[in-house]
Structures are given as structure tokens and as C-alpha cells.
C-alpha positions in Angstrom: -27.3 -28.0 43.5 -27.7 -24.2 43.2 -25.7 -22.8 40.0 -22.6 -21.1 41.1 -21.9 -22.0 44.4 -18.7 -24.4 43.1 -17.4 -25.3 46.3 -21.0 -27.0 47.2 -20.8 -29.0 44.3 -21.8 -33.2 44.8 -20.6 -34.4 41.7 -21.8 -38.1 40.8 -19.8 -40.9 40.3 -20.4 -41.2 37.1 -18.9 -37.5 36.5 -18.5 -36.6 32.3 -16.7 -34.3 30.4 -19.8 -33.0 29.1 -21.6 -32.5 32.6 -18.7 -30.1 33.7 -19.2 -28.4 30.5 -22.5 -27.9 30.6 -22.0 -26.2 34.0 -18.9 -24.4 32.7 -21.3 -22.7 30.3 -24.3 -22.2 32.2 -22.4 -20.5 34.8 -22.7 -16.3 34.7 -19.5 -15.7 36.6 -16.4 -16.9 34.9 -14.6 -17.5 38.3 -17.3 -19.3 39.6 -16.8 -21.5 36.1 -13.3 -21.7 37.0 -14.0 -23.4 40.3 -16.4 -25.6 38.6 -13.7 -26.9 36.3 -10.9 -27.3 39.3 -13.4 -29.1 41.8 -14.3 -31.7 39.0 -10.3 -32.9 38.8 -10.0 -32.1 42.8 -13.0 -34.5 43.5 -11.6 -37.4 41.3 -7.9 -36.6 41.1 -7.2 -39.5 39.4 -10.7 -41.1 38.1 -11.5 -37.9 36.2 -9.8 -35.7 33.4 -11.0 -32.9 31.2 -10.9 -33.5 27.5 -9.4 -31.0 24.7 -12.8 -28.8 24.4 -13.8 -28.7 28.4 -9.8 -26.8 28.1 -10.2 -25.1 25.3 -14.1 -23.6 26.6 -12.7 -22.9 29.7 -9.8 -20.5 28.2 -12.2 -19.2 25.8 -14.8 -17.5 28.8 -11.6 -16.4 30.8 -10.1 -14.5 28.3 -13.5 -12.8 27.4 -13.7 -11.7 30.7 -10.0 -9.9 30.4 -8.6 -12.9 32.9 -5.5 -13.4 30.1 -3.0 -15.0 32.1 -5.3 -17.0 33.6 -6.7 -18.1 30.0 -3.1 -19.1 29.2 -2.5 -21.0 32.1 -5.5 -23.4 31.4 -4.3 -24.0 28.1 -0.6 -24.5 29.8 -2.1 -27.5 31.9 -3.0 -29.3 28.7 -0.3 -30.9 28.1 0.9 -32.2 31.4 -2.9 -33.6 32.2 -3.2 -35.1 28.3 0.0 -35.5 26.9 -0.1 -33.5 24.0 -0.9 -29.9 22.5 -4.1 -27.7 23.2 -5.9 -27.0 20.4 -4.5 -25.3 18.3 -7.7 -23.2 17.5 -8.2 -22.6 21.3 -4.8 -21.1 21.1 -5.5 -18.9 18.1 -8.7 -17.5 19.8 -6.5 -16.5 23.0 -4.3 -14.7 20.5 -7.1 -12.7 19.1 -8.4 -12.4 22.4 -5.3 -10.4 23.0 -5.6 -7.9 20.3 -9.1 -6.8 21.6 -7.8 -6.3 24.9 -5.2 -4.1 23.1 -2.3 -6.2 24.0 -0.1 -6.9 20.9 2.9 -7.7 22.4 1.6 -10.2 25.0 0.2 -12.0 22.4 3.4 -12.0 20.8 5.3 -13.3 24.3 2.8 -16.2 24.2 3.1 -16.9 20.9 6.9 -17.3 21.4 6.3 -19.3 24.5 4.0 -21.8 22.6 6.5 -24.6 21.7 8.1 -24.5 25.1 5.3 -23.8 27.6 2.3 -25.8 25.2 4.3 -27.8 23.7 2.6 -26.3 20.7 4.2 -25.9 17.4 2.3 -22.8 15.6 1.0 -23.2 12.3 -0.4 -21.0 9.4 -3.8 -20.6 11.6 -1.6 -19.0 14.7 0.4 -17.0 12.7 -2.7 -15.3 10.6 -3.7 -14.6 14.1 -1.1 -13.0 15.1 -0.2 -10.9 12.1 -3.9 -9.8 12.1 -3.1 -8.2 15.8 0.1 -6.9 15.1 -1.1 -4.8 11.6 -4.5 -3.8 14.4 -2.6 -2.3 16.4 0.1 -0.5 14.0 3.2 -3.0 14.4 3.7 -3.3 11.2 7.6 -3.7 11.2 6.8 -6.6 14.2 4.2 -8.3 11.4 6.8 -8.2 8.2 9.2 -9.8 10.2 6.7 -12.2 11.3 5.9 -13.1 8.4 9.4 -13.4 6.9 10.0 -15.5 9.6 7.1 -18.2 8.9 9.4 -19.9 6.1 12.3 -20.1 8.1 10.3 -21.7 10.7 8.7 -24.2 7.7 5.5 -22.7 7.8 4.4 -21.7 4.3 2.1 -19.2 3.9 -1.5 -19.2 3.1 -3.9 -17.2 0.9 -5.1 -15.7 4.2 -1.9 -15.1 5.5 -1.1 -13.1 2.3 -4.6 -11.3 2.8 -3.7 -10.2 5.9 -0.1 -8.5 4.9 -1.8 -7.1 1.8 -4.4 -5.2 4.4 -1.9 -4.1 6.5 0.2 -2.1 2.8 -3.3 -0.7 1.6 -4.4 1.0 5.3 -5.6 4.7 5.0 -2.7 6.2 6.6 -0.8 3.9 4.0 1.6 5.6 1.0 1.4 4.9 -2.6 5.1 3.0 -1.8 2.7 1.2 0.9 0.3 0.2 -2.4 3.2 -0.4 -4.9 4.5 -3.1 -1.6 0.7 -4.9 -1.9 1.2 -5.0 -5.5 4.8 -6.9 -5.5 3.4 -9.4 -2.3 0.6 -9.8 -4.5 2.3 -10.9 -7.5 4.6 -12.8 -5.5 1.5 -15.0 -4.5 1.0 -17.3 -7.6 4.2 -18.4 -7.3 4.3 -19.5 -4.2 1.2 -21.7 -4.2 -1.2 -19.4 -2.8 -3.5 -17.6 -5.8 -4.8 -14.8 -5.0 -9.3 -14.9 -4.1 -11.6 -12.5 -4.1 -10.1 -10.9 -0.9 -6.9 -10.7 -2.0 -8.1 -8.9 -5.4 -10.7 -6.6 -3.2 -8.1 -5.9 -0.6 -5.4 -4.1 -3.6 -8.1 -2.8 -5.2 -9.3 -0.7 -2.4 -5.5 0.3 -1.8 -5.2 1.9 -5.5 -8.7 3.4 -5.2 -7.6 5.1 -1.5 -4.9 7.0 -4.2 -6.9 7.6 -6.5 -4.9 4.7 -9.1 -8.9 4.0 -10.1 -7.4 3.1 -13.9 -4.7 0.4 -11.8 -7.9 -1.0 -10.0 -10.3 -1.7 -13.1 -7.9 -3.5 -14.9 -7.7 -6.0 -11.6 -11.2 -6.0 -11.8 -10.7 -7.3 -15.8 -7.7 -9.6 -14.2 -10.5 -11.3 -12.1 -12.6 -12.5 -14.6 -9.5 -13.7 -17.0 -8.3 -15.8 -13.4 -11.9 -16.9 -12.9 -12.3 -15.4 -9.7 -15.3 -14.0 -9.4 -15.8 -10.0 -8.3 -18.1 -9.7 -5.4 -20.3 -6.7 -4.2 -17.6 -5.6 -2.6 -15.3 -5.2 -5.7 -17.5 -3.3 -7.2 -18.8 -1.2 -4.1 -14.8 -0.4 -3.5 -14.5 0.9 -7.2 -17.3 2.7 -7.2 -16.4 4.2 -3.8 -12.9 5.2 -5.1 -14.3 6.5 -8.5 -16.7 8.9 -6.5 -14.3 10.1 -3.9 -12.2 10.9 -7.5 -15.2 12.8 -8.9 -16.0 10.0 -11.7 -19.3 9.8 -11.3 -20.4 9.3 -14.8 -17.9 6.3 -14.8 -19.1 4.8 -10.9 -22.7 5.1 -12.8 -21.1 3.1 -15.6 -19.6 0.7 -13.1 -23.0 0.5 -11.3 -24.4 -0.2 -14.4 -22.0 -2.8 -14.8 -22.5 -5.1 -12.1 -26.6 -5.1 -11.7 -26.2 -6.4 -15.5 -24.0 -9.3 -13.9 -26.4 -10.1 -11.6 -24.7 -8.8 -8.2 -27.0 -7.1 -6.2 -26.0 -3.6 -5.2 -26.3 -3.1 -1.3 -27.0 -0.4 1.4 -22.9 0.6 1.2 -23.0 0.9 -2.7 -26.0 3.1 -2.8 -24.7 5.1 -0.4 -21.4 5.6 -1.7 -23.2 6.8 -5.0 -25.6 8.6 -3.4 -23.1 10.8 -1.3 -20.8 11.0 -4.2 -23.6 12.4 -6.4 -24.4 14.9 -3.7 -21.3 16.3 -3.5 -21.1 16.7 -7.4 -24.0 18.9 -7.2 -26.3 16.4 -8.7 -28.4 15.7 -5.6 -31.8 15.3 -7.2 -30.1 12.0 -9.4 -29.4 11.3 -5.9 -32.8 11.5 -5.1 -33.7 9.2 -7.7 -31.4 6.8 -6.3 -32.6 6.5 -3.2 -36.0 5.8 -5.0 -34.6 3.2 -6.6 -32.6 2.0 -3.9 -36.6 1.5 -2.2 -38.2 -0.3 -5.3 -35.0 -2.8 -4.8 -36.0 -3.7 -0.9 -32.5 -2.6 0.0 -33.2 -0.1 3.0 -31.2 3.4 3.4 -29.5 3.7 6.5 -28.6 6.6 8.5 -25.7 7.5 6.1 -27.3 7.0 2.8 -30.1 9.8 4.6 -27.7 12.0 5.8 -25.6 12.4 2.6 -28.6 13.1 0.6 -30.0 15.6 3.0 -26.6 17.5 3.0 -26.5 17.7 -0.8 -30.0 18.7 -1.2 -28.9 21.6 1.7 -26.0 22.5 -0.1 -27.8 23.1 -3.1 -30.6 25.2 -1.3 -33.1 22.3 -1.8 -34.7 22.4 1.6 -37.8 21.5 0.5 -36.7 18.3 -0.9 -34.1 18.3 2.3 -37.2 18.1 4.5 -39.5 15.5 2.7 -36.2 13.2 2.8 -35.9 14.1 6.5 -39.8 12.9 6.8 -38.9 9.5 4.8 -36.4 9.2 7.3 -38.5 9.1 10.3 -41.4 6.6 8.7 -38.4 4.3 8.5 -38.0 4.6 12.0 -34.5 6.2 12.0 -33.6 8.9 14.0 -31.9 12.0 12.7 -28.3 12.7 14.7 -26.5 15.6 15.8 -24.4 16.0 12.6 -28.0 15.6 10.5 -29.4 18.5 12.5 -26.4 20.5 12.0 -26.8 20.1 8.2 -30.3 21.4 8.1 -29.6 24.1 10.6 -27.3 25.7 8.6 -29.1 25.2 5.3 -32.1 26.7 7.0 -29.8 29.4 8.7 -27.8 30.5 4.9 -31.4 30.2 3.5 -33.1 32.9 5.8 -35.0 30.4 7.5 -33.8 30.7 11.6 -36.7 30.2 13.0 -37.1 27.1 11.4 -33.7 26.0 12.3 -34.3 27.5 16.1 -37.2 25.0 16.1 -35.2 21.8 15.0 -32.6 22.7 17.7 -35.4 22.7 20.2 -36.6 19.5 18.6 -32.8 18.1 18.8 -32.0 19.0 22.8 -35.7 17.7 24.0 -35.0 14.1 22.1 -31.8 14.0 24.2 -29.5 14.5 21.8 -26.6 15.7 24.3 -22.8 16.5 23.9 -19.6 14.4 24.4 -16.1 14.6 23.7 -16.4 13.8 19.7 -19.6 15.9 19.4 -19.2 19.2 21.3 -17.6 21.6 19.1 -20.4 20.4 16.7 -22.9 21.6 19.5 -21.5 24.7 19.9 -21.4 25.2 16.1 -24.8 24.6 15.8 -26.2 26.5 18.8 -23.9 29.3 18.0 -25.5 29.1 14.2 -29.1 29.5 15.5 -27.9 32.3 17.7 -26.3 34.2 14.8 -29.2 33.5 12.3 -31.9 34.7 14.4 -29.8 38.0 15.1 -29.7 38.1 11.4 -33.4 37.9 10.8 -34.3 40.1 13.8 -35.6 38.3 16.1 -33.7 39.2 19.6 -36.6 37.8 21.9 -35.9 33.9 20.2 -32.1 34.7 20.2 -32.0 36.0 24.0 -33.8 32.7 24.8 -31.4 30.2 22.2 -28.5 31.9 24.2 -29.9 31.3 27.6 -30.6 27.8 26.8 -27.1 27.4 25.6 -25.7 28.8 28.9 -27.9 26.0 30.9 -26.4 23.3 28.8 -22.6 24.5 29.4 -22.7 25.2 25.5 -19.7 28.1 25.1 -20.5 30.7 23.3 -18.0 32.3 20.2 -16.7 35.4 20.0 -18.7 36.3 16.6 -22.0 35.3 18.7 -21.8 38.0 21.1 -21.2 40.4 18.7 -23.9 39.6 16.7 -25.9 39.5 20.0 -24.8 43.6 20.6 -25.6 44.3 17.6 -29.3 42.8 17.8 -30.0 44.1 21.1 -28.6 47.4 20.7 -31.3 48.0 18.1 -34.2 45.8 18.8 -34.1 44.9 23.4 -32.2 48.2 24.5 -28.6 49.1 24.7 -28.6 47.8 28.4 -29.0 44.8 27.2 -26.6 44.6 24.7 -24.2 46.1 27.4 -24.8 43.4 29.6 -23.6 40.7 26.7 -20.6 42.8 26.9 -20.3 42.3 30.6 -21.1 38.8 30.3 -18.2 38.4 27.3 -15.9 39.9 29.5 -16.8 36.9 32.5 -16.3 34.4 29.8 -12.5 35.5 28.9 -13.6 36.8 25.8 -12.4 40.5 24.3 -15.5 42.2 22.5 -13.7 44.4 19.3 -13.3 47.9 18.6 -16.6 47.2 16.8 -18.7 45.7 19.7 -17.6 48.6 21.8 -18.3 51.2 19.2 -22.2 49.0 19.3 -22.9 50.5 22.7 -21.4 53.7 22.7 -23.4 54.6 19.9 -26.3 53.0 21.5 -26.1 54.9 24.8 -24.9 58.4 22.4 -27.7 58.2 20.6 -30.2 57.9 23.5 -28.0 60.9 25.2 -26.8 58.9 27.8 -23.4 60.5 28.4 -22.3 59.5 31.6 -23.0 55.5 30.6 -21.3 56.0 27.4 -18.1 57.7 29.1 -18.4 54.4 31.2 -18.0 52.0 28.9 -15.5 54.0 27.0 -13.5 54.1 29.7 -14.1 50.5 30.4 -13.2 50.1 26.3 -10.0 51.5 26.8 -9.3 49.2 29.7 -9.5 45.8 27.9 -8.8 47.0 24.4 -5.7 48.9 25.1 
């Protein structure tokens, strides 16, 4: 039998449930599946039946293949071909399936439709489903009422639940009213059955921490240990998050401190939270230390952890240091990105150093590090940078060809560029060059100043060129004007 071709199936008389599953799995094309699981019923319509999980795979593979109505309708033959409910688990997964296809309120339909059309009563699972969706994709006022709605339907809520509403009050676009909300549902939980774990505690914590309430969130962390429920890497990698993003570093330290003394083992995300909090506090070479540390402990930096550090040391006119982190980078294996290029362009840029920073642009465009619609204003930044530090340091040749190079790549050029461009080439290539940029600003839509005109008038006045200075005055007064 060759995989796939459904409608040439032979099945054998002896056909199981976990023969067509097999199949169901095995098979690449979901459709193809489909017809795999139809022909077993069609060839024995009434010597052969699917069980729960042949249903509940089959629903699973069409819905991550986008096929959603199609998932639901498998589940909808369950109980007319079994007598009784899909799993509910099966249905849960379909809901979920529905939220990464972006589809909140169709898995809101079908969760209505459950009782009648799957004879399925929803429980706490299905609802925890669903309210995770709903707070995804924003419908917050659709996920309250949801879940004031589980207790009328005799549902009680679970811890997860309850974890679940608390996320959707502590959000970043969330209030502090959105926090003091967590903080009531979370108080609420005790007494109705459902303490709150680790989650729930991590969850309000990060909430206060997002608004700056760091003195709120170390006394939950205190609470935790009083309720024996134990604080995680993530408690303390939140707190120490919120503390740095506060400018408490000397207290994150102490918090740091804190929980290697407990035994919890600080990871990749709590390094880096101090390590990019440090930098920003100007203390970049502790930072430095850190990451040592972080080394010795086998936990390895990632791209972030790099970048922050590399910023700070930039910031702080530490390029040397900058660079040797750049080198530790690369032994790792990692590869610097466009915003990591930008930071050391313009430390090397504000430090003097443009040719240096010309040669990690060329270093950036030849390892195919290209635009897109999130990174191109960084592009031009950064080209535009190189452009203007090189005028600055003289060098009009390695400018001319930066600019060109930009112009190849569709990289736009800003205002400020050109005129520094003028300038450079009124002095050091020839006044008909800079006038030329002038031409080529006025191509691009873009008005030189009073300034930039004054640039080549000069340029040509001083050479005695009368009759090309009278032209571009003229031409002056036509734009400016």
C-alpha cells in the first residue's frame, strides 16, 4: 500500500483502531489523513468504529493545519458514532488551537455550542482554555464575564483558572487599578478553595514590580515562605528585574545575594537582568564581573546578556573592554545583530573612531545582515552614523564610498548627512562634488539649508568661480524662498 493514496487503501479484515492511527499519524498530508480515517468507517460501516483517541488525533492534526471547522466537525461526530462526549482534553486543545490561529471569538462560538452540538458539558479544563485566549488576544471584558459566569454554570474555579485572570490584571499595558484588581482576586483565592502556588504569587509579583510597588512585592515574597510555598527562580529573577528597572541595584544585588544562599540557581534571564541593569547604572565593569561569574557557574550568556553589556561598556567610552566582550561573544558562537552593531558604531563614532566603525558596517552588510520592516530606521541610523563620523574625521574618500553603498542598498539618506557630506567635500573632493550632493538632495525631496547653500557658494567664491556661484545662488533662491 503506498502512504497517502487513501482511496487505494485494502484494509484487512481484522482492521484496529490503532492501525488507522498509525496511518493517521504517519501520513504528511492532513487531508490525505482525513481520507484515511473516513475510508476505515466507509469500508466496514457497521463492523468498524473509531475510538475516543483515533477522534481526538484526528481533530488535533486538522486544526494544526488551520482546517478549524473541519477539526470541530470530527469532534461533532463523536457523539452520534459513540454515544457520549469527546474528550474533553481533545476539545480544550481545539480551543487553544483557536487562539493561535487568532480567532477568539470562534473559540468562544464553539465553546457555547459544546453542550448542544458535543453533547459536552465544559469543565474547569475548557474554561482555563478559553480565558487564556480571550486575555491573548485583549478580550478582557469577554474573559471577566467568563469567568463570573463559571459559578453560575457550577463550575468552581481552579488555582489555574485564578492564574490565568491574575495574568490578564498584571499585563504591561495594565494600570496600577489593573494590579490593585490582581491583588483583591488574589486574596479572594483562599477562601474559595483554591490557595494561591508559586504562579499565582510570581504572577502579582511581576504586576507590582511593572509599577514600580518593589516594597508590595518583597513582602509577597516573605508571604511565601510564611504559606510554605516555595519561591522559584522566577520569583526572584522578577524582583530583581523590577528592582533594576527601578534603579535598586544595590538591593537586586542583595536579592541576588539572597537566593544563591537558598540554594536556587540563578539562570541566563537573572544574570541578564542584572547585568543590563548594572550597565545602565554606569557600573558596567561590575557588570563585567558578572558575566565572569555568570561563566564559572556553566550558565551561558545569550545574545541579550552580550548586548546589554557591550552597550554599557559603549556608553561609558569602554570600547576596549566593548570589543574583547564582542570577541567572547563570537568564541561562543553567537552572532552579533543589527542593534549590537549599532551600539558599537556609535560608541566608535562619539569616540573618534569612524574608521573603525566604517569597517564593522562593512563587516555587518557582507554577513547578510539586511533590513526589514522592524529594522530599517535602525539601518539608516547606523549607515547615516558612519557617514557623518567619517565627514567628521576627514575622510571624504571612505564617506563618498559609505554613501554609495547606502544608495545600492535603498538605505535613505537624512538631511543632516548631506550636509555634512557638503561640507566634507567642499573642503577636502572639490566643490563640484559637494554641489552634486546638492543636486542629488534636491532628487531625493530633500531642502539643503541656508547653510548647505552658503557651503558651495563659498566654495565656488573662493575658487573665483562667479558664474557657478551666481548659478547656485540663483538655484538657492528657487527652493529656499
Amino acid at each position: 500500500m503506498a502512504r497517502g493514496q487513501a482511496s487505494a487503501i485494502r484494509w484487512t479484515k481484522e482492521i484496529t483502531n490503532a492501525q488507522v492511527l498509525r496511518l493517521i499519524r504517519e501520513e504528511s498530508d492532513v487531508r490525505k489523513a482525513l481520507l484515511i480515517f473516513d475510508s476505515a468507517t466507509a469500508e466496514y460501516p457497521s463492523g468498524f468504529r473509531h475510538d475516543a483517541a483515533t477522534f481526538a488525533i484526528m481533530s488535533a492534526r486538522l486544526a494544526a493545519a488551520g482546517l478549524l471547522p473541519t477539526a470541530f466537525s470530527v469532534l461533532a461526530r463523536v457523539p452520534a458514532e459513540l454515544g457520549h462526549p469527546p474528550p474533553e482534553s481533545a476539545f480544550a486543545a481545539l480551543i487553544r488551537a483557536h487562539g493561535r490561529a487568532r480567532r477568539p471569538l470562534d473559540a468562544l462560538r464553539i465553546f457555547h455550542d459544546a453542550p448542544r452540538l458535543l453533547l459536552l458539558r465544559p469543565s474547569n479544563r475548557s474554561y482555563t482554555a478559553l480565558l487564556a485566549v480571550l486575555i491573548a488576544h485583549n478580550r478582557l471584558d469577554l474573559a471577566s464575564r467568563l469567568f463570573a459566569g463559571m459559578r453560575e454554570a457550577g463550575v468552581p474555579p481552579s488555582v489555574a483558572s485564578y492564574n490565568v485572570l491574575l495574568k490578564a490584571h498584571c499585563t504591561d499595558a495594565g494600570s496600577g487599578a489593573d494590579v490593585d484588581r490582581a491583588l483583591r482576586v488574589f486574596r479572594r483565592m483562599p477562601d474559595r478553595g483554591c490557595p494561591p502556588d508559586s504562579c499565582s504569587y510570581n504572577t502579582v509579583i511581576d504586576g507590582l514590580c511593572k509599577h514600580g510597588r518593589i516594597g508590595e512585592a518583597k513582602q509577597l515574597l516573605e508571604e511565601m515562605s510564611d504559606k510554605d510555598c516555595l519561591p522559584t527562580v522566577v520569583t526572584y529573577t522578577t524582583l530583581i528585574h523590577g528592582m533594576c528597572r527601578s534603579g535598586l541595584l544595590d538591593e537586586a544585588m542583595e536579592m541576588f545575594d539572597e537566593m544563591t544562599k537558598r540554594g536556587i540557581q540563578p539562570n541566563v534571564y537573572t544574570y541578564s537582568s542584572l547585568v543590563d541593569g548594572l550597565c545602565k547604572g554606569g557600573r558596567s565593569l561590575k557588570a563585567v564581573a558578572l558575566l565572569d561569574r555568570m561563566v564559572s557557574e556553566r550558565c551561558q550568556p545569550n545574545a541579550i546578556t552580550y548586548s546589554a553589556l557591550i552597550n554599557g561598556l559603549c556608553k561609558e567610552g569602554r570600547l576596549g573592554e566593548a570589543l574583547e566582550i564582542l570577541d567572547r561573544m563570537r568564541l561562543q558562537g553567537k552572532k552579533p545583530d543589527v542593534g549590537l552593531y549599532g551600539k558599537l558604531i556609535d560608541g566608535l563614532c562619539e569616540s573618534g573612531r569612524a574608521q573603525e566603525a566604517a569597517n564593522y558596517l562593512d563587516e555587518m552588510v557582507l554577513s547578510g545582515i539586511t533590513p526589514n520592516r522592524v529594522t530599517w530606521n535602525l539601518h539608516v541610523r547606523i549607515n547615516n552614523t558612519v557617514v557623518v563620523g567619517l565627514c567628521a574625521a576627514g575622510d571624504s574618500g571612505r564617506a563618498l564610498r559609505v554613501h554609495q553603498s547606502m544608495k545600492s542598498r535603498g538605505i535613505s539618506t537624512e538631511p543632516e548627512t548631506f550636509s555634512r557630506l557638503v561640507d566634507c567635500y567642499s573642503k577636502k573632493a572639490g566643490v563640484h562634488k559637494a554641489a552634486r550632493v546638492v543636486s542629488e538632495m534636491l532628487l531625493e525631496g530633500c531642502v539643503p539649508t541656508r547653510e548647505t547653500w552658503g557651503v558651495v557658494i563659498g566654495g565656488y567664491w573662493e575658487r573665483r568661480q562667479v558664474r557657478e556661484a551666481a548659478e547656485v545662488f540663483l538655484d538657492g533662491l528657487l527652493v529656499v524662498v
